[in-house]
N, C-alpha and C positions, 0 to 999 in steps of 0.2 A: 703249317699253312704255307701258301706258294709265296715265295720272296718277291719282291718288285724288281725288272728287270734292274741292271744296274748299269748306269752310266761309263764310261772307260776312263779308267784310272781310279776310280770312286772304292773307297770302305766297302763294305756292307751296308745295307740298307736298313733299320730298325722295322720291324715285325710286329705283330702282335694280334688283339683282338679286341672287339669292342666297336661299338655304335651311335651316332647322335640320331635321336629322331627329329625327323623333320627334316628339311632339305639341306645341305652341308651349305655354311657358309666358306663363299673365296675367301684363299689365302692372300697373302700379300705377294704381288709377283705373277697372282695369275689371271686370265681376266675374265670378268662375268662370260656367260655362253653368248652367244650372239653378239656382244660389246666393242669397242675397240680396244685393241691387243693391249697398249699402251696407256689406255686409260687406269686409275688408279683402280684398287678392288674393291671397295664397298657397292655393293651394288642399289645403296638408297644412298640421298644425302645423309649426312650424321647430322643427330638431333641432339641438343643440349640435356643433360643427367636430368634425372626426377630427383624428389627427396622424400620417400616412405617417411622416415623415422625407424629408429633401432639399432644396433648396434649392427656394423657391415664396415667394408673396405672397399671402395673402386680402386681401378686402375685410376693414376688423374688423367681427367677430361675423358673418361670411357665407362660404360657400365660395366657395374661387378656383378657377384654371384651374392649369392644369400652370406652372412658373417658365419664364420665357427663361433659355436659354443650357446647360438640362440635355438628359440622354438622358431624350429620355421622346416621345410620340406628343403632339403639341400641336393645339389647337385653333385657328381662325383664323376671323378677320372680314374677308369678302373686302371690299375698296373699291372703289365703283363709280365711277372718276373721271370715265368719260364724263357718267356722270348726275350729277355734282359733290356727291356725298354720299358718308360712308362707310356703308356698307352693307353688314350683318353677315348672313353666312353659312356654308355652303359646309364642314361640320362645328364648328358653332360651338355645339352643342351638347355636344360632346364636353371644352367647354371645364372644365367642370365633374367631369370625373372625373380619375383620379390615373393616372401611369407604365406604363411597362412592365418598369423597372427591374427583376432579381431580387433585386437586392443591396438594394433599401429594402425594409423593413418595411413588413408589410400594411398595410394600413386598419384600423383598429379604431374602435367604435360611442361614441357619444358620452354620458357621463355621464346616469343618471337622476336623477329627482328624491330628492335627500337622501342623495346617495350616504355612507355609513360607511365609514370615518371621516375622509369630507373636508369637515366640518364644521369642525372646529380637527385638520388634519391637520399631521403634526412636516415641517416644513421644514428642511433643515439643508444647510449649505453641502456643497456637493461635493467628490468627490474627484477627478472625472475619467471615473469607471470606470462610470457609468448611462446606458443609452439613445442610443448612439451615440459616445460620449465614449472615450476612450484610457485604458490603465490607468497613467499619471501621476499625480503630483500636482502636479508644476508643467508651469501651460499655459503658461508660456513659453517652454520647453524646446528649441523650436527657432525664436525670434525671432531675425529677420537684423539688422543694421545696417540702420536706419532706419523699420522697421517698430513699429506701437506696440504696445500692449502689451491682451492680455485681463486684464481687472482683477478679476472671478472669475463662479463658474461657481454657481449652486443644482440641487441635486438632489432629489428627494423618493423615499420608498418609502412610497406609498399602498396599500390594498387598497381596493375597490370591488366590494360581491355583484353590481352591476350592469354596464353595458358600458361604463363609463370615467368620469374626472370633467372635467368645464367647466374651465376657465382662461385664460378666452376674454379677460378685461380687464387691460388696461395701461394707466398716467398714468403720467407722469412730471412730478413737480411741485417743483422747487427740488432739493432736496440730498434728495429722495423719490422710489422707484420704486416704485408699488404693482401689486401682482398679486394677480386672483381666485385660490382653487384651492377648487373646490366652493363651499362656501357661507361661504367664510372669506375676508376681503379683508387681505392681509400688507403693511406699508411695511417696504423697504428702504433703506438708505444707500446712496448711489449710487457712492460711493467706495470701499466695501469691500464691501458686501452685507451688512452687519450688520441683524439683524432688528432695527426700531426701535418698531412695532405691528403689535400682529395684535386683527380684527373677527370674532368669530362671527356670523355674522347668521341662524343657526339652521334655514333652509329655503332653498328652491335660490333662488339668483338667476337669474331668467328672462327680464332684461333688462337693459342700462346703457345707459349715454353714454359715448362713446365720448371725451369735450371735456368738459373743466373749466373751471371759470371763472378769474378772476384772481386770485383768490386762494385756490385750490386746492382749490375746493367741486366735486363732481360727484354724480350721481342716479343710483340704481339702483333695480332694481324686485324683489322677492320676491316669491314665492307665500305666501298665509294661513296652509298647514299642509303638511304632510307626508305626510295620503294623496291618493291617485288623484284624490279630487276639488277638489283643494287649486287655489286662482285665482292668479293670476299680475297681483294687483289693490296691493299696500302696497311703496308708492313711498318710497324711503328717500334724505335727503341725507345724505353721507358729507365729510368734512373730511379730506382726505388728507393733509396736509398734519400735523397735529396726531394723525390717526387713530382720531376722534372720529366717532359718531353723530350725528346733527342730527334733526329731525324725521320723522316716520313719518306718512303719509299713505293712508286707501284710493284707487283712482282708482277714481272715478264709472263708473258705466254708461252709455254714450252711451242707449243703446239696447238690446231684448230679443236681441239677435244680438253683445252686443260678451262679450268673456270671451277664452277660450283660454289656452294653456299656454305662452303667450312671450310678448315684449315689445320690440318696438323704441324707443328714447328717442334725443334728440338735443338737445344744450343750445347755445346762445347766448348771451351775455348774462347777463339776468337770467330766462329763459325756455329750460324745457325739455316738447321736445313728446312726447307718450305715445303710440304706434301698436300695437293692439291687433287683433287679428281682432273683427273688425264695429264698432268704434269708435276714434275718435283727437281727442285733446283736449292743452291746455297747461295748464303751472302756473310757477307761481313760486319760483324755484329760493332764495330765501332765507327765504320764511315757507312755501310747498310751499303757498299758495292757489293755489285753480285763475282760470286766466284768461279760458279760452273752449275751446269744443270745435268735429267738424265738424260738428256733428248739427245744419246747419239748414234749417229749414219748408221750403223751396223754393230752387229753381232748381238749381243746378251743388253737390253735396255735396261737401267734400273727404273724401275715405280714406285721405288717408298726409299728413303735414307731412315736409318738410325743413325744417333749420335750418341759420344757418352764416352769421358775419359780418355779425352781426346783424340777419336778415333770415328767414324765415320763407319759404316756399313753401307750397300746399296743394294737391296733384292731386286732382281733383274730379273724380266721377263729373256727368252731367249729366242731367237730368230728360226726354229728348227720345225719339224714336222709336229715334233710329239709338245711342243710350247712349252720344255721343261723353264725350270727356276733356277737359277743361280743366287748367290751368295758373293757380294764382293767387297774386300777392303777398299776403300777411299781412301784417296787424300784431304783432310782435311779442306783443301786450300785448294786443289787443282782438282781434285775428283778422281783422279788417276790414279786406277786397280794395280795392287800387286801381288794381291792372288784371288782364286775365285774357288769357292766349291757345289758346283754342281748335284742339285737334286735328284734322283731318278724321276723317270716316267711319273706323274700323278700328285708329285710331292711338294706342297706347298712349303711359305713361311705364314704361319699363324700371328707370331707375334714374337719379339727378343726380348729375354728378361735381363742379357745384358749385349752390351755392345762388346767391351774389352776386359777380360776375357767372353771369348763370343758365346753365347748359349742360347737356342733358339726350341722356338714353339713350333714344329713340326704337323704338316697333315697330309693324309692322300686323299682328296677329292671323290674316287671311285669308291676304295673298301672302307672311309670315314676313318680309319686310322690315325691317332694321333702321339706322338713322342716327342721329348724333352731331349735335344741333343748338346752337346759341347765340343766346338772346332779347338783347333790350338792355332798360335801367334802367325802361322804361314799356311792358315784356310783346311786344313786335314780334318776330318773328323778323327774326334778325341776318344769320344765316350756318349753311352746312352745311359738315362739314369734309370734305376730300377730299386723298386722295395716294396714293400706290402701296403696296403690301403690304397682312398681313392684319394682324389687331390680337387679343390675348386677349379673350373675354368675360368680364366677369366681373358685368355688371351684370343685374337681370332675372330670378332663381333663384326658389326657392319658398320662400326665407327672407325674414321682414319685415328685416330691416337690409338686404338687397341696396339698398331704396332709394338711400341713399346709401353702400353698401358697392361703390362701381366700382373695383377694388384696381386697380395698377400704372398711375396716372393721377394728374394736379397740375394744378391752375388759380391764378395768378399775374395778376394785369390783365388783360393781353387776351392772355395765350397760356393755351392747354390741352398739358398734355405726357402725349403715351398713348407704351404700348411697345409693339412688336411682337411677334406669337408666333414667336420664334426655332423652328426646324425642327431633326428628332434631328441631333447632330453640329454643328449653325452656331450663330452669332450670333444676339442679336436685337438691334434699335434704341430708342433714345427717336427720338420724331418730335416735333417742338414746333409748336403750329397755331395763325396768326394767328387770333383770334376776329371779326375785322375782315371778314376775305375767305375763311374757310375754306378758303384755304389753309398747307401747309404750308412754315415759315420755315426752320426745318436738321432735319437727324436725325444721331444719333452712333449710330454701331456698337460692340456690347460687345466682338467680339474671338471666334475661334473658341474655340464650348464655354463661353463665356462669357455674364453677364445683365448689361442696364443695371435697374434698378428704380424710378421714380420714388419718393421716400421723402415729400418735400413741397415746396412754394415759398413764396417770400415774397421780398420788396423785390428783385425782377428777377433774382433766383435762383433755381435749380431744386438739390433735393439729391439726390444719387441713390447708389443701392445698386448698387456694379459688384462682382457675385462673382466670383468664380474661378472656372477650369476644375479641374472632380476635388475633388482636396484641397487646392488651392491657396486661399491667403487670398483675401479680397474688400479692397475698399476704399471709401470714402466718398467724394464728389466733388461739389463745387459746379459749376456751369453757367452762366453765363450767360443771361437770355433772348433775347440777338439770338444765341447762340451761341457757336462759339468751347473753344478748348483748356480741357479739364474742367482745376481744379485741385484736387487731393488735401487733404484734409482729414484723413482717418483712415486708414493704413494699417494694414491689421488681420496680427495676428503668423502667422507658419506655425507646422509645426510640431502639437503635439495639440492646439492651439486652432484651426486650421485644418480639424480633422475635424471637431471639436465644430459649430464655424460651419456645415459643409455639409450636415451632418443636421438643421439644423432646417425642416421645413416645412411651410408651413402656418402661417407662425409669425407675431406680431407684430412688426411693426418700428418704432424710434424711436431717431431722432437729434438729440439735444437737448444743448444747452449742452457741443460737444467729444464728447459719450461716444456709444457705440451699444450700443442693448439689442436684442436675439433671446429671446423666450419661445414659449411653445408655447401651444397654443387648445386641449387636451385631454392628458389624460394615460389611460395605461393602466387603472390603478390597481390592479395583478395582483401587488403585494407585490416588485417591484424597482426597484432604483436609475433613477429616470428624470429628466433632465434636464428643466427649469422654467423660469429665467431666466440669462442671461448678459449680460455688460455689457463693454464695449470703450473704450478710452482713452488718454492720451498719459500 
């Protein structure tokens, strides 16, 4: 097929085939048709997750694709390995919708602004018997010999005049699990679930960070007030850790186009970045001074920052005829680029699965084209990644966190670990991709009816989420990155904690110091027992 013109100075352009039906959603970078240039790219506001039930992955704070290894009609990114790219197509829009399951639970609408009474809603430990759960009271009721143990369960019974509440944020920070639920941020003990604080913060949270700092600091964003025309402008640090307030901050106006009803935030460091419809700026995550924004005079504007391992990204709209995209390092602290690399003609940023090392979600607006590319340390492109099967979508949606919300994926040095969209009935795979040569190094199969799930990486480990088929437990599993025999970490107990574990989805996941937590990104909030947070351990 015909190449995409290409830029001057630029690699080659990645290739391939394949199609979304339905109208392509914008990249990051580029801007709705008729829009202004600079305005950010979703072309609706972003609405708060739903919560099906059943085993699945989001992006956090963005919707995912159907889970690997369930019954349900999945989504797929076809790979074009002749043209040495993957190259996402072929119902890959469909990645984004939910089952066919009868036996899960509908879709329900996601929490409005200031929902009552999830302001300081009663949290209270579980009994088993809310929102998927077994009418026990002990979830380990039927743990085997050798299997570890559910260590407890929260449930809440909210009501909500509107169509559900947010609970979209998880940290887990020392001997502290903290959970949003509406406009209320709760810490947990992480060893028993005992409530240790709870934050009213009085109007909807319309944004967070998904990252905390080192010492248990992270940044959320409020809306002003509580009617209809209430902004999504007073930036809050939060002390999780302690469960303490810190500074309240408005964010600035880039511009007469910046505002809207959500917020995407991302922290690093000492630096967390603000992405707004029609403006995106930084601040200082310990005094909340602002440090720089993208609103500048000329050349390549950025419209969305990522951040992540202390480094900074800015996709940039470009000042030119053809409205290409750029790619640029930031300074953390100043904003200021030291190298950029430019997209051809048509080529968006969908989404970054990491910031440092860079590896982006790739599209062309015109031929629906999409690839998985990797820059090196001074903006060059590196490599395209390529291998056989399809892959979920998840990056690229019409919510501002899609940015870096690419769920069921890890970056590690120089390998990327994506999963495959397991088909109804089979398995799916992790696949691990040299960043090197884009190609791919090993892939593990989860097992019929089974999911592998990337959870995260670090120091040449991959952690990963292998659930069960049905009701059967899942388990925890470090990997290697040259590959190699996963070794078991956390065997999770059968039994009604094994029902519990497979209705949640959509859910957050985090496995940190031994333990595994599951919470949900939305509650009903229709005046029954619904499950909230769960926590797993030896």
């Amino acid at each position: 097929m015909t190449e995409p013109p290409q830029p001057p100075n630029q690699p080659p352009t990645p290739s391939g085939y394949g199609h979304l039906p339905g109208p392509p959603q914008p990249g990051y970078g580029y801007p709705p048709p008729g829009g202004n240039p600079y305005a950010q790219q979703p072309p609706t506001v972003p609405q708060p997750l739903v919560q099906p039930g059943g085993h699945g992955f989001p992006p956090p704070g963005g919707p995912a694709g159907p889970p690997p290894g369930g019954r349900r009609k999945g989504a797929v990114v076809a790979l074009a390995a002749v043209a040495g790219v993957v190259v996402l197509g072929a119902g890959a829009w469909f990645a984004f919708g939910t089952g066919d399951d009868p036996k899960k639970p509908a879709a329900q609408a996601s929490a409005p602004a200031d929902p009552k009474p999830a302001g300081s809603p009663s949290v209270d430990k579980g009994d088993g018997s809310g929102n998927g759960a077994p009418e026990q009271t002990d979830l380990n009721a039927g743990r085997k010999p050798g299997e570890d143990k559910a260590l407890w369960l929260k449930t809440v019974k909210l009501q909500s005049p509107g169509t559900g509440i947010s609970t979209r944020g998880q940290w887990v920070v020392g001997d502290t699990v903290a959970k949003t639920v509406g406009n209320t941020v709760v810490g947990y003990a992480v060893t028993d679930g005992k409530e240790k604080w709870r934050l009213d913060l009085h109007t909807e949270i319309c944004g967070l960070a998904a990252q905390t700092t080192g010492d248990g600091k992270t940044v959320v964003v409020v809306k002003d007030g509580t009617g209809s025309n209430a902004e999504c402008n007073q930036l809050k640090q939060i002390d999780l850790k302690a469960g303490k307030e810190g500074w309240t901050k408005t964010v600035a106006k880039e511009n007469m186009f910046d505002g809207g009803g959500s917020a995407a935030l991302s922290l690093t460091g000492d630096t967390v970045v603000v992405n707004r419809l029609g403006g995106t700026s930084a601040y200082r995550v310990t005094t909340g001074d602002k440090l720089f924004s993208g609103n500048v005079p000329e050349g390549c504007q950025p419209t969305q920052y990522a951040a992540g391992r202390d480094k900074v990204l800015g996709i940039a709209l470009c000042l030119d005829a053809d409205h290409t995209v750029e790619v640029q390092d930031a300074d953390p602290v100043t904003g200021k680029k030291s190298w950029a690399y430019r997209l051809p003609k048509g080529w968006q940023v969908n989404g970054v699965y990491s910031v440092f090392p860079a590896v982006l979600d790739i599209g062309n607006r015109d031929t629906k084209e999409r690839a998985v590319i990797a820059l090196t340390a001074d903006g060059k492109k590196r490599s395209s990644m390529a291998a056989e099967g399809s892959f979920t979508v998840n990056c690229g949606t019409s919510t501002l966190d899609d940015l870096q919300g690419c769920g069921d994926s890890a970056v590690d040095g120089d390998t990327l670990y994506l999963s495959t969209d397991g088909k109804v009935g089979d398995n799916n795979e992790i696949v691990a991709f040299d960043l090197a040569t884009g190609k791919s190094k090993w892939r593990r199969a989860a097992g019929e009816k089974q999911g592998l799930i990337p959870l995260k990486a670090a120091n040449g480990q991959l952690i990963a989420y292998h659930t069960g088929a049905l009701d059967q437990p899942g388990e925890i599993v470090s990997i290697p990155a040259a590959g190699g025999t996963p070794t078991t970490l956390l065997r999770l107990p059968s039994g009604p904690a094994a029902k519990i574990e497979g209705s949640f989805m959509f859910s957050k996941r985090a496995y940190e110091d031994g333990r595994f937590f599951l919470s949900v990104t939305t509650l009903m909030g229709n005046s029954t027992d619904e499950k909230l947070l769960m926590a797993f351990g030896k």
